[in-house]
Backbone as CSV, one residue per row, in Angstrom:
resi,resn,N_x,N_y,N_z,CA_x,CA_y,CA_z,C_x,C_y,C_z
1,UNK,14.360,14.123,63.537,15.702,13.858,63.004,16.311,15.128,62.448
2,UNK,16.047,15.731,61.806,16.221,17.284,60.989,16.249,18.000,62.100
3,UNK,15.258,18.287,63.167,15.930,19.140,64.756,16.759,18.450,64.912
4,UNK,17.327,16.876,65.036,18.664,16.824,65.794,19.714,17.342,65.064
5,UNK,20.094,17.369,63.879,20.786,17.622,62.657,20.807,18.769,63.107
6,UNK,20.513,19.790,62.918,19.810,21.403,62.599,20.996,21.537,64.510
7,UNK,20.517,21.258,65.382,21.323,21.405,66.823,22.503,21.112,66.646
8,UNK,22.898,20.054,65.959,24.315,19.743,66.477,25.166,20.577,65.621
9,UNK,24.488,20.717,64.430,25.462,22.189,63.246,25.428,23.300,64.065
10,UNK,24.345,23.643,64.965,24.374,25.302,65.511,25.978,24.809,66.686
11,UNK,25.572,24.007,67.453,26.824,23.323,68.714,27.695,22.919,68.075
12,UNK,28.087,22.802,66.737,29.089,22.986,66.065,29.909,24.157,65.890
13,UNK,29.070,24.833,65.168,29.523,26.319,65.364,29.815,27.093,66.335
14,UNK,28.927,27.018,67.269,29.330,27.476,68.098,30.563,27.108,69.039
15,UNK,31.059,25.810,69.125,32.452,25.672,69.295,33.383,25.902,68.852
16,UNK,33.108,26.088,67.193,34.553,26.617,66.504,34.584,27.746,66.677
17,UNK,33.829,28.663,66.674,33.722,30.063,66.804,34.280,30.093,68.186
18,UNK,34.002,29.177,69.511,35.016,29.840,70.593,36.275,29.819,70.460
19,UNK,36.526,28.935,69.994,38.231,27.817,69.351,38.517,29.238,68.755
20,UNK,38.341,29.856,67.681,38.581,30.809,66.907,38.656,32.191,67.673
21,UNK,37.539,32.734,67.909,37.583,34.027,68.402,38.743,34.692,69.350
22,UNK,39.302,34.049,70.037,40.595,34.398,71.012,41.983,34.536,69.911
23,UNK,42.186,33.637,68.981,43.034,33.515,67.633,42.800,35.621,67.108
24,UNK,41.601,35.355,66.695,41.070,36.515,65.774,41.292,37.807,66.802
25,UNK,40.989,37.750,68.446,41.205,39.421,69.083,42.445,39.369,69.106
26,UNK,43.488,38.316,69.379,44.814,38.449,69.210,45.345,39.263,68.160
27,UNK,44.970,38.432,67.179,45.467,39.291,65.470,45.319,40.707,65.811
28,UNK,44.251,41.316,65.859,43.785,42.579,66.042,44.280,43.497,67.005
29,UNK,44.721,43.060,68.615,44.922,43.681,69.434,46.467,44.330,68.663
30,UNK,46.627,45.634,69.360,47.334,46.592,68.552,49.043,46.129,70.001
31,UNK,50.010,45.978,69.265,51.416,45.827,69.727,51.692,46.547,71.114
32,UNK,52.212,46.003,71.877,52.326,47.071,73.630,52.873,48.091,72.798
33,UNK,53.430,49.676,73.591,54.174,50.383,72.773,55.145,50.870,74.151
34,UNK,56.570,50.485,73.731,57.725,50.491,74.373,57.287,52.162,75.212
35,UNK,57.352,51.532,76.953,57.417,52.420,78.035,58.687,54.048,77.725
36,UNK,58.649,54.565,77.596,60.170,55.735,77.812,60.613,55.756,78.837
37,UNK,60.080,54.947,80.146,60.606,55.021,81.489,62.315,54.293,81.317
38,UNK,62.562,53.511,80.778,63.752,52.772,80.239,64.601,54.229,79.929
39,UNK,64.100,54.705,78.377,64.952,55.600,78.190,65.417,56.820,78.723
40,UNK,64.847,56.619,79.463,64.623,58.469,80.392,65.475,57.860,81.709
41,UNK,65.385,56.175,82.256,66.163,56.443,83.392,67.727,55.935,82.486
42,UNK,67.617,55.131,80.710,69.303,55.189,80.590,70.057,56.599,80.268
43,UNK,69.448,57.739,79.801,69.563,59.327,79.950,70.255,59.752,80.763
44,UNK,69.050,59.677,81.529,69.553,60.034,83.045,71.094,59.325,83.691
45,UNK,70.933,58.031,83.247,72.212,57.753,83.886,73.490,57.884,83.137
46,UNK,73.312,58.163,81.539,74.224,58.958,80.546,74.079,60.110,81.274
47,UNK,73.775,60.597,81.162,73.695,62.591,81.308,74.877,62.465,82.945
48,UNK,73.837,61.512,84.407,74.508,61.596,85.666,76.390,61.218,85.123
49,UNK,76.797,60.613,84.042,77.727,59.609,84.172,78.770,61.005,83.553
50,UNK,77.875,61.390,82.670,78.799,62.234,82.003,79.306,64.015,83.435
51,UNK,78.239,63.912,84.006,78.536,64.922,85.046,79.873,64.393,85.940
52,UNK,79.600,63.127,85.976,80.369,62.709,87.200,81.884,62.746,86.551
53,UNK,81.907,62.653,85.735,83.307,62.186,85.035,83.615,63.836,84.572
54,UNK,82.882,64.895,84.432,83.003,66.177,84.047,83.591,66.937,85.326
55,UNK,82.465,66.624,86.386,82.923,66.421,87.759,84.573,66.524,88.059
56,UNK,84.526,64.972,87.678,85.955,64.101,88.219,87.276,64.779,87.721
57,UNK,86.938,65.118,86.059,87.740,65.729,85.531,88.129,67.209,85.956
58,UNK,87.275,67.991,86.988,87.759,69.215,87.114,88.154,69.422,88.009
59,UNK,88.032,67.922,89.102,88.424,67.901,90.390,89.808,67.999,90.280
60,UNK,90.195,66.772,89.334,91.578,66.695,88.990,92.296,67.499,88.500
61,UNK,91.488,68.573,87.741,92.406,69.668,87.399,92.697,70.547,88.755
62,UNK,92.008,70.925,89.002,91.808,71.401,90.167,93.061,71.895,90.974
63,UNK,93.109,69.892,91.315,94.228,69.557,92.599,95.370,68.978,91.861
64,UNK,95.533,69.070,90.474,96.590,69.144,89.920,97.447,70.517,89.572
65,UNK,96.747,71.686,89.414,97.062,72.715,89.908,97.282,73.791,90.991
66,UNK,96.528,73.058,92.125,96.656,73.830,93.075,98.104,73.821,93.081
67,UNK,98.948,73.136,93.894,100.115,72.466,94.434,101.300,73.675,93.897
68,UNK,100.852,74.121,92.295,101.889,74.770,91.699,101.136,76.066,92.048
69,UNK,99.694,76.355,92.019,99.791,77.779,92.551,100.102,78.271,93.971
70,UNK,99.977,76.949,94.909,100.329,77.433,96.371,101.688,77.404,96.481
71,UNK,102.590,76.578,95.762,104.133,77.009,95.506,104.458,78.197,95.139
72,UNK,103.554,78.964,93.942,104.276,80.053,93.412,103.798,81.020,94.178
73,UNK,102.462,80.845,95.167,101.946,81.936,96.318,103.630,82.016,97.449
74,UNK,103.606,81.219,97.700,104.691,80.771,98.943,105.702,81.438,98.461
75,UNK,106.245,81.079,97.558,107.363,81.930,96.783,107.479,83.215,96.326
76,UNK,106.225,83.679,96.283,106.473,85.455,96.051,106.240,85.513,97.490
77,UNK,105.163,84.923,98.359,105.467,85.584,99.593,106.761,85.515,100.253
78,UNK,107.676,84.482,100.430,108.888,84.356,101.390,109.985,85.260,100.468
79,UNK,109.697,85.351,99.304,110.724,86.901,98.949,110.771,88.198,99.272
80,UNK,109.151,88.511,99.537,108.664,90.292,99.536,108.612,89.806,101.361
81,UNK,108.234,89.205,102.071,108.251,88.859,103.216,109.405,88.282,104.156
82,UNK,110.330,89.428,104.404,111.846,89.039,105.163,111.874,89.662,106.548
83,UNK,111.781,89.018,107.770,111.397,90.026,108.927,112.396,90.652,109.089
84,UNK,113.232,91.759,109.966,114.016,92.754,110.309,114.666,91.961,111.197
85,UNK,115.885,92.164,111.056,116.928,91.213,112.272,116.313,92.270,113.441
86,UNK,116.375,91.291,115.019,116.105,91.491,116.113,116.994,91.488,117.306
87,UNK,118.220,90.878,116.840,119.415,91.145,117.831,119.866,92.529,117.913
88,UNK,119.651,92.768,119.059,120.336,94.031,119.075,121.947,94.638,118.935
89,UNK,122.609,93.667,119.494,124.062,93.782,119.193,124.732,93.624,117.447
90,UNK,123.584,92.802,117.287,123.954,92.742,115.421,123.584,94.010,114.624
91,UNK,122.077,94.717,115.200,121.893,95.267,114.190,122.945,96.982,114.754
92,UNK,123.111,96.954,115.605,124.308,98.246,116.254,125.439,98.102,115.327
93,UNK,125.811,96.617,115.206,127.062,96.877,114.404,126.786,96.838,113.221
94,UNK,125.520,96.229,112.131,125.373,96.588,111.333,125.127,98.640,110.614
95,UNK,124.668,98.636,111.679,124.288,99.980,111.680,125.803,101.271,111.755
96,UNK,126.774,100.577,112.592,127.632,101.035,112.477,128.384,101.076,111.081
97,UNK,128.683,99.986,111.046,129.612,99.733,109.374,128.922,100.877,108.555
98,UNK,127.105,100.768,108.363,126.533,101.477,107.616,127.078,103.534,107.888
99,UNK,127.263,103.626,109.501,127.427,104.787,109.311,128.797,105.540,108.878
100,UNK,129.690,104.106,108.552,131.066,104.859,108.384,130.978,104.798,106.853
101,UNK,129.815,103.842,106.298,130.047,103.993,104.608,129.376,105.378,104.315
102,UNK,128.547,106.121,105.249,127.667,107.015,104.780,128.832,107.982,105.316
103,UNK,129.322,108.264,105.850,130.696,109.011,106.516,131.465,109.318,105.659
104,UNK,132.005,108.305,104.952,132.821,108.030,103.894,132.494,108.624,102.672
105,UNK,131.269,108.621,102.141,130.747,108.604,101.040,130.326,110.166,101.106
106,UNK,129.937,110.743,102.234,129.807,112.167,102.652,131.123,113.148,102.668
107,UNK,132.431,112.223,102.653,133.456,113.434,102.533,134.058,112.884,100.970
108,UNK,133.828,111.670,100.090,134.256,111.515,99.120,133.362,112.189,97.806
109,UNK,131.717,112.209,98.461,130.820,112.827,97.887,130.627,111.898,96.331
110,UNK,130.398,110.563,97.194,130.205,109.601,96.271,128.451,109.534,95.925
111,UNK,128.232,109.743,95.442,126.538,109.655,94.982,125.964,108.549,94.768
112,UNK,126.941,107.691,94.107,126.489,106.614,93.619,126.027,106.080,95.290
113,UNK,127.036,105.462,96.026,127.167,105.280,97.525,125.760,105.549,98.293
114,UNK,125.826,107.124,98.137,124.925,107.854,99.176,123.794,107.486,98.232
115,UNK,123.345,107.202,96.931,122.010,107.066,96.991,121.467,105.644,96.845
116,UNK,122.491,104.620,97.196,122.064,103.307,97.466,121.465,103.657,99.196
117,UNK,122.660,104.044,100.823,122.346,104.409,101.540,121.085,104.938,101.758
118,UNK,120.773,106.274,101.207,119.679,106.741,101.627,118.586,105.770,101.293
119,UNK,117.178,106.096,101.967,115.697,105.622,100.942,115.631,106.897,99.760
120,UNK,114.430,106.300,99.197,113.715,107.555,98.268,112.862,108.626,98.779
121,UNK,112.636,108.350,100.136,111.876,109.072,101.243,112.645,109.792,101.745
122,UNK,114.098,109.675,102.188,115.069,110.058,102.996,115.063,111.645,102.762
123,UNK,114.305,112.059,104.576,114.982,113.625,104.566,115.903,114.130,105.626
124,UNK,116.139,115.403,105.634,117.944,115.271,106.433,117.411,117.031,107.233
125,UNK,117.458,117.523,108.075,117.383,118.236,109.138,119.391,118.907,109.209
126,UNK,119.712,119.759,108.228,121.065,120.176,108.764,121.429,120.943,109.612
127,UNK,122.159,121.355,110.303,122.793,121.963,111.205,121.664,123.564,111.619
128,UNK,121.995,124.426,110.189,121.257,125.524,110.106,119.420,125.212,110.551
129,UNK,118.881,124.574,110.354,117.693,123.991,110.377,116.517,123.960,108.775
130,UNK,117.896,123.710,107.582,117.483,123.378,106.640,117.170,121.731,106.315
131,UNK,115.800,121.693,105.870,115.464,120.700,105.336,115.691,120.393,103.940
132,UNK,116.099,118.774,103.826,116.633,118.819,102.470,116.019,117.056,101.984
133,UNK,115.234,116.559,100.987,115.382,115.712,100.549,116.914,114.806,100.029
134,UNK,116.233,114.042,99.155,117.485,113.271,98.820,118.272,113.257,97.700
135,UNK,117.225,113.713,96.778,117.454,114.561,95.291,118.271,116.076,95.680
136,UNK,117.931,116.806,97.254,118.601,118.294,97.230,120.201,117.474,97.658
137,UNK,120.039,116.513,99.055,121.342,115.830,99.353,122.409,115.457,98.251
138,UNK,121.916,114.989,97.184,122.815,114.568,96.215,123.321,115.488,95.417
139,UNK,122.490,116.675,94.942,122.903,117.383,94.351,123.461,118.472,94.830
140,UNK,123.362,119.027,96.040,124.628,119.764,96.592,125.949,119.309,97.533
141,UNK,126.026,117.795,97.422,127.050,117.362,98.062,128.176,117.746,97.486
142,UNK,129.610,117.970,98.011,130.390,117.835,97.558,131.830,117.227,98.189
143,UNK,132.396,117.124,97.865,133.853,116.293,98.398,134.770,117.352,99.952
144,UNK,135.245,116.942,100.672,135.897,117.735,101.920,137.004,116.803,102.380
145,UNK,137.931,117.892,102.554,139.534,117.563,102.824,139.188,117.307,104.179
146,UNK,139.038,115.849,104.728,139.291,115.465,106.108,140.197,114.412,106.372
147,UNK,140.908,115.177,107.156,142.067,114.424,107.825,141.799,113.097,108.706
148,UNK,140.913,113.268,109.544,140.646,111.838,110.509,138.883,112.304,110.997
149,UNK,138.265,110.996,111.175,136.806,111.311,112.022,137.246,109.952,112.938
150,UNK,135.672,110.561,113.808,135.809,109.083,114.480,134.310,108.929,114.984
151,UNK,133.596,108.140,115.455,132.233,108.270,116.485,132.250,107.809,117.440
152,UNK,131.282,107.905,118.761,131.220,108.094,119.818,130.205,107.984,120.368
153,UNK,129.902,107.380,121.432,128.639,107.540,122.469,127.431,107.198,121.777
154,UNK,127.837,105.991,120.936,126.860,105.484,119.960,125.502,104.718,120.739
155,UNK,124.100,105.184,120.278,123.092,104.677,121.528,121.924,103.997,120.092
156,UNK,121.386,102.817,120.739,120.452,102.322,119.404,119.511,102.133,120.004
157,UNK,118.090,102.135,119.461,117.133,102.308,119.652,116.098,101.685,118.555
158,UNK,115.511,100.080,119.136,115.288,99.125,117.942,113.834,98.648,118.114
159,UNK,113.160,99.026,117.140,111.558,98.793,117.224,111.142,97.957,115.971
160,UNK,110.973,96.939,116.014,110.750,95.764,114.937,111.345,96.491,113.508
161,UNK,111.224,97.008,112.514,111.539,97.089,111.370,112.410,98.818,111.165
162,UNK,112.015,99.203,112.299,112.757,100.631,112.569,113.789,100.795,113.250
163,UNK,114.875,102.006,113.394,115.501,101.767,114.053,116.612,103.290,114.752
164,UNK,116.894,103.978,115.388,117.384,105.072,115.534,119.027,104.874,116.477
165,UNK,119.693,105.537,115.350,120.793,105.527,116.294,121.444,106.995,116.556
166,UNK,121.933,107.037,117.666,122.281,108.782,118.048,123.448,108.309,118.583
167,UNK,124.700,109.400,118.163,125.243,109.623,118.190,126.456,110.836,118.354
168,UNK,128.196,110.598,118.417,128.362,112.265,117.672,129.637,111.359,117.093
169,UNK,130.120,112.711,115.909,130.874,112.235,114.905,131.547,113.569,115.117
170,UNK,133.256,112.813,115.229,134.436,114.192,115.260,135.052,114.212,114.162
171,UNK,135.521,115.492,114.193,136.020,115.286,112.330,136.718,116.410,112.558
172,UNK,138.639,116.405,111.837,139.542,117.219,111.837,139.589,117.265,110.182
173,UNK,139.258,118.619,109.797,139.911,118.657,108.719,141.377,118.927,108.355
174,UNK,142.104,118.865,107.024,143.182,118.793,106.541,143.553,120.228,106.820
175,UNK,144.838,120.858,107.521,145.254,122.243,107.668,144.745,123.041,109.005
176,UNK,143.776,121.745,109.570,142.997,122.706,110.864,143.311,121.692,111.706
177,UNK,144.127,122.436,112.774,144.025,121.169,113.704,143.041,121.572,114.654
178,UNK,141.974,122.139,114.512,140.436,122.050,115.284,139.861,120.765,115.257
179,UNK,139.092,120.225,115.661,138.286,119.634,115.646,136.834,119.470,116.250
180,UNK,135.806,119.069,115.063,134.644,119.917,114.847,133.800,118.600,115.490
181,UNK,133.152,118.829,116.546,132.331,117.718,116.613,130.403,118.029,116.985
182,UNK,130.212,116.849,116.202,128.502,117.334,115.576,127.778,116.053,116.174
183,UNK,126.743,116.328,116.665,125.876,115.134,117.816,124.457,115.057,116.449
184,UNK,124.302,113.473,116.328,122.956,113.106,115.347,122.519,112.005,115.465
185,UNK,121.331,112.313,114.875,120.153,111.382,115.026,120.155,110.666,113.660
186,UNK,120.105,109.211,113.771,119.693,108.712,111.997,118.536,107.664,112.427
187,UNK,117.698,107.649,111.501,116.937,106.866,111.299,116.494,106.228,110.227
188,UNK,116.286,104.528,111.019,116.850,103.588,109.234,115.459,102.968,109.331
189,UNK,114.822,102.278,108.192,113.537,101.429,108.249,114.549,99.970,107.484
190,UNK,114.013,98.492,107.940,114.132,97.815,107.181,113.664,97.314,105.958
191,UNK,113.572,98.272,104.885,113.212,97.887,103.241,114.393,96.929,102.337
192,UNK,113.636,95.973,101.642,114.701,95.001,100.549,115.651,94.308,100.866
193,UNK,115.122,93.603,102.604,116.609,93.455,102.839,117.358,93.655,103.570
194,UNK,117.672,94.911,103.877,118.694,95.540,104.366,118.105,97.195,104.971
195,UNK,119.102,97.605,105.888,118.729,99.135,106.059,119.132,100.167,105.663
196,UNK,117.936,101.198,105.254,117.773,102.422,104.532,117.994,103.178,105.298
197,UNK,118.400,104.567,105.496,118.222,105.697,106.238,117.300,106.340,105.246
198,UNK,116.221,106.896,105.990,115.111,107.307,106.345,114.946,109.290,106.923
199,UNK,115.801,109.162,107.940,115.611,110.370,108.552,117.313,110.593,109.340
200,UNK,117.287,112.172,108.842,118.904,112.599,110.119,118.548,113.857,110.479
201,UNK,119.486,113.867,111.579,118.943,115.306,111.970,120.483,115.558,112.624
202,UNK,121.222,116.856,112.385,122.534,117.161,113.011,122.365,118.868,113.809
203,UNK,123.191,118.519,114.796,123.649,119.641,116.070,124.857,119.472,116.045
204,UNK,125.129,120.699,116.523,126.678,121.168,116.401,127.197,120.703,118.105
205,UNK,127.874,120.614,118.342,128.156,120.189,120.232,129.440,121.476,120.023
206,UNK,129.150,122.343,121.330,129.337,123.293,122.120,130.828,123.312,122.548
């Protein structure tokens, strides 16, 4: 009787103790501890979000500015960029008008005139076979009593932005009824616009 007693207290225990023991490793087992894979891929997709929008934002600047710098490209270019008229009959008579203001301005000994006409390059080949800039042109010009000129046998010669016209120019002065006639070469470039003379060269005709 006392062995049966004595067994069923040990098979007692020993059931509560299984009942129990799973309770008790629970208590003990230590808390999961939060992965960083979470935080590292919401990072990552802060950090990607903030690129993209850093991105986005400079795209937009970008192509919100282009538009005004390829306008203001376009616009200094189509000012400094004017091609040379190509008709030939236009630019003869332009060229003409030009040689009666330089005509004009050569017996009035207008400076102002002659140094819009000339370039800043402009050199001149006179009669004698003196060479003269445009600074010597201006400063030994002076005024001449002429009665009538006229030109003649006017020939042009037109190469995209250049241009040569030959000629001769008669000219009676006041008190002489001689008349003096001189055969020349001018040469104009198209600068600013409009044409410069560049180069002359004068002969006396025989």
């Amino acid at each position: 009787m006392a062995v049966a007693v004595l067994f069923l207290m040990l098979t007692g225990a020993v059931v509560a103790l299984a009942l129990l023991l799973p309770g008790i490793l629970n208590e003990n087992k230590p808390a999961p501890v939060a992965q960083p894979l979470n935080q590292n891929n919401n990072l990552n997709s802060n950090t990607n979000a903030g690129s993209d929008n850093t991105n986005a934002n400079a795209n937009a600047n970008a192509n919100a500015n282009a538009p005004l710098a390829n306008t203001n490209a376009n616009s200094n270019n189509n000012s400094n960029l004017t091609e040379a008229p190509s008709d030939t009959d236009k630019v003869l008579a332009d060229l003409t008008e030009l040689e009666k203001e330089w005509t004009e301005a050569n017996i009035s000994a207008d400076k102002k005139a002659l140094a819009r006409i000339l370039a800043d390059d402009y050199v001149a080949t006179l009669a004698n076979g003196t060479i003269q800039g445009k600074a010597d042109y201006l400063s030994s010009i002076t005024p001449e009593a002429v009665k009538d000129w006229a030109f003649s046998d006017l020939q042009l010669s037109l190469h995209g932005d250049r241009a040569t016209l030959k000629g001769k120019l008669q000219m009676t002065r006041e008190g002489d009824d001689e008349t003096v006639v001189v055969r020349f070469t001018d040469k104009f470039v198209w600068r600013d616009e409009r044409w410069q003379a560049v180069a002359s060269e004068i002969s006396p005709v025989k």
